[in-house]
C-alpha positions in Angstrom: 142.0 33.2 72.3 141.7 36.7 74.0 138.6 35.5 76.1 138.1 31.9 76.6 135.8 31.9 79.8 135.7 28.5 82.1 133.0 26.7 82.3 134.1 24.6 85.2 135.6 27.0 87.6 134.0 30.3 89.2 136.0 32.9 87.6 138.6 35.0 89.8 137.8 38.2 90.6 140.0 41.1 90.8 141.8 41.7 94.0 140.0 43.9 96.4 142.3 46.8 97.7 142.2 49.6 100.5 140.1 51.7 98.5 137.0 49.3 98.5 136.7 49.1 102.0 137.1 52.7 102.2 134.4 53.2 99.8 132.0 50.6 101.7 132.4 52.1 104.7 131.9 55.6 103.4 128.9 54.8 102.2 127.5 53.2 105.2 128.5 55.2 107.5 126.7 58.1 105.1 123.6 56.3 104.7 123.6 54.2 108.2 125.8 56.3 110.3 128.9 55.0 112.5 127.6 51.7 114.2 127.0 50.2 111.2 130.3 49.7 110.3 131.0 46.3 111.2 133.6 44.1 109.1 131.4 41.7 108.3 129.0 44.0 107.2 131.2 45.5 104.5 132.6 41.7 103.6 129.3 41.3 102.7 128.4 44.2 100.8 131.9 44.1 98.2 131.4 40.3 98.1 133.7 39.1 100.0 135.4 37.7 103.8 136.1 39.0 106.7 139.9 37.2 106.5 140.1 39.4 103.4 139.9 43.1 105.6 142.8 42.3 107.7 145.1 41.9 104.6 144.5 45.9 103.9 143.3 47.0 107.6 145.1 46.1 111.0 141.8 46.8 112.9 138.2 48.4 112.2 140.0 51.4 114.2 142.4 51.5 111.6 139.4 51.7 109.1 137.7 54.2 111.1 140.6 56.5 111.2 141.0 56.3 107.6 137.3 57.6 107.4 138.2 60.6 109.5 141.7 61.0 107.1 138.5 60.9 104.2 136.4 63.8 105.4 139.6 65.5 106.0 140.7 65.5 102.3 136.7 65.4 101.2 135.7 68.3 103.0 138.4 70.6 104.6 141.6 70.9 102.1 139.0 72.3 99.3 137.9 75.3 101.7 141.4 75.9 102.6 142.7 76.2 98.9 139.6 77.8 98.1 140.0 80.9 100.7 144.1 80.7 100.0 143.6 81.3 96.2 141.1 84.0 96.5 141.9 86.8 94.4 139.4 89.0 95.9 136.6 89.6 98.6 133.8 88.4 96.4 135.5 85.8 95.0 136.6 84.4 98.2 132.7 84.5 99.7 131.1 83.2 96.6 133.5 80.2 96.1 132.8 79.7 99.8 129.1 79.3 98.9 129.7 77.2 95.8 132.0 74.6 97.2 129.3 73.9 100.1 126.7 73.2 96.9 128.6 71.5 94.7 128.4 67.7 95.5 131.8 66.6 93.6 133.9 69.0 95.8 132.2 69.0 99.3 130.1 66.5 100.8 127.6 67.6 102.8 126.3 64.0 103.8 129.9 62.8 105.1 130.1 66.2 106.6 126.6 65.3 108.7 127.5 62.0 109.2 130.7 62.9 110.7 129.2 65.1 113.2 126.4 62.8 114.1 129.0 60.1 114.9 131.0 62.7 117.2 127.3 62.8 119.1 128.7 59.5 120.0 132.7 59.2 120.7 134.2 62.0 122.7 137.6 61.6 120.6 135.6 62.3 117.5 133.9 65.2 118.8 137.5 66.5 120.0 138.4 65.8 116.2 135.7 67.8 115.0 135.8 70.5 117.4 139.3 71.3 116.5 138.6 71.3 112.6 135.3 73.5 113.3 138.1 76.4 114.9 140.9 75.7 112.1 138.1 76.0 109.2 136.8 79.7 110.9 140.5 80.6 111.9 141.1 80.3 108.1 138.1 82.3 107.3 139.0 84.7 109.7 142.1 85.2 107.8 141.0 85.4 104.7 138.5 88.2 105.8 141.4 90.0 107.6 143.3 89.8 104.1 141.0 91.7 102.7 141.5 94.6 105.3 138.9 93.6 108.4 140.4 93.9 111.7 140.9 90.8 113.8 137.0 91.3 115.9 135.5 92.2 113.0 137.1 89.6 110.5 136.5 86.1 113.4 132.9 87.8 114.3 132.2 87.7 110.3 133.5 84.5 109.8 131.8 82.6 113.1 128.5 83.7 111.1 129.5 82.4 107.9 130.9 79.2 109.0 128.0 78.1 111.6 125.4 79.8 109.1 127.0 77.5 106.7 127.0 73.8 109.1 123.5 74.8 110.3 122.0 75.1 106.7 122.6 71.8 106.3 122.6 70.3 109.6 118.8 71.1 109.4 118.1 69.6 106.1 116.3 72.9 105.0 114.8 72.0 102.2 114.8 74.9 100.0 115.2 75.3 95.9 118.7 76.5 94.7 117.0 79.5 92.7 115.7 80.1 95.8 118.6 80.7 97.2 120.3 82.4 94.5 118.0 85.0 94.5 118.6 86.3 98.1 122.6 85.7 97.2 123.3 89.7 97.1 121.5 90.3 100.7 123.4 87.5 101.4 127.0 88.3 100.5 126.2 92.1 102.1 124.9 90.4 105.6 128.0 88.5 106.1 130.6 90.6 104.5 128.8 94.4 104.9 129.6 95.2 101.6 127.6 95.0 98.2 127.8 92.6 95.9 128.4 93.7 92.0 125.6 93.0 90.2 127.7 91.4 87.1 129.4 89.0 89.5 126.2 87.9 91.4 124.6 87.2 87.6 127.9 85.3 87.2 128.0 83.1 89.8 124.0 82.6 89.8 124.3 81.2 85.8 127.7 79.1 86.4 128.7 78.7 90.1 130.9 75.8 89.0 133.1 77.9 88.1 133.4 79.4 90.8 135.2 76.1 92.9 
């Protein structure tokens, strides 16, 4: 018999790996922020012991920095290949928009939740500060590959960036067609330079492509 369940024993459950935890503390640090990450917390919430975490985890610091190593590959190496593979000036900008609304490659949550937590450990916030002037350095490069001189190219891409953080740092509550129809004055305030009128209706009907 394939599937002869007991009936006098508990049935095992798979074994619990590195990824669970990881997943358990993601989400509670999203929805809870940083304190709330306690071991026994996240024992309880995937059903099982504390004894079990130190199996996978030498400390909760280990655990924590693997949530930092998360938001890392979550939320910084998309920009990067993003702004290295740009063919073009437009394409560059636009995928820049779209990666920042498209939940499956940017989390805008982690990214908040992040920050708040650097509100609260100076090594974080040293973390985040130095990622904050790697992700406009790399902007600023990409705006000076597309022939901006060095002012012009980190002034453009300081606006971008923090225009970018601030959006959602304030939870503006605004309707993506909303947005998309301002997405030509857009593009010309940060870049000074118009947006072609078949690429903005592009992006506008599939900005998924786009990322």
């Amino acid at each position: 018999m394939k599937n002869a369940p007991t009936r006098t024993e508990t049935e095992a459950k798979p074994r619990l790996g590195r990824a669970d935890w990881l997943r358990a503390a993601l989400i509670c640090l999203i929805d809870d922020g940083i304190e709330a990450v306690q071991i026994t917390r996240l024992a309880t919430s995937i059903g099982t012991s504390r004894g079990s975490f130190y199996w996978h985890f030498k400390s909760r610091q280990e655990l924590l920095d693997g949530l930092l190593n998360e938001w890392f590959a979550v939320n910084s190496e998309p920009i990067n290949r993003l702004l290295d593979s740009a063919p073009s000036l437009d394409r560059g900008v636009l995928s820049f928009f779209a990666i920042w609304a498209d939940p499956e490659a940017f989390s805008p949550k982690l990214e908040q939740a992040v920050r708040d937590w650097a509100r609260l450990d100076d090594t974080v916030l040293a973390i985040v500060r130095a990622e904050d002037t790697k992700r406009v350095a790399a902007i600023a490069g990409f705006f000076q590959r597309f022939d901006y001189q060095e002012e012009d190219a980190t002034v453009r891409a300081r606006v971008l960036y923090y225009a970018q953080v601030g959006y959602f740092a304030i939870n503006v509550e605004e309707a993506m067609e909303e947005r998309l129809s301002m997405l030509k004055p857009y593009y010309f305030a940060f870049t000074g330079r118009e947006l072609d009128e078949q690429t903005a209706l592009d992006f506008s009907a599939n900005r998924s492509s786009f990322t």
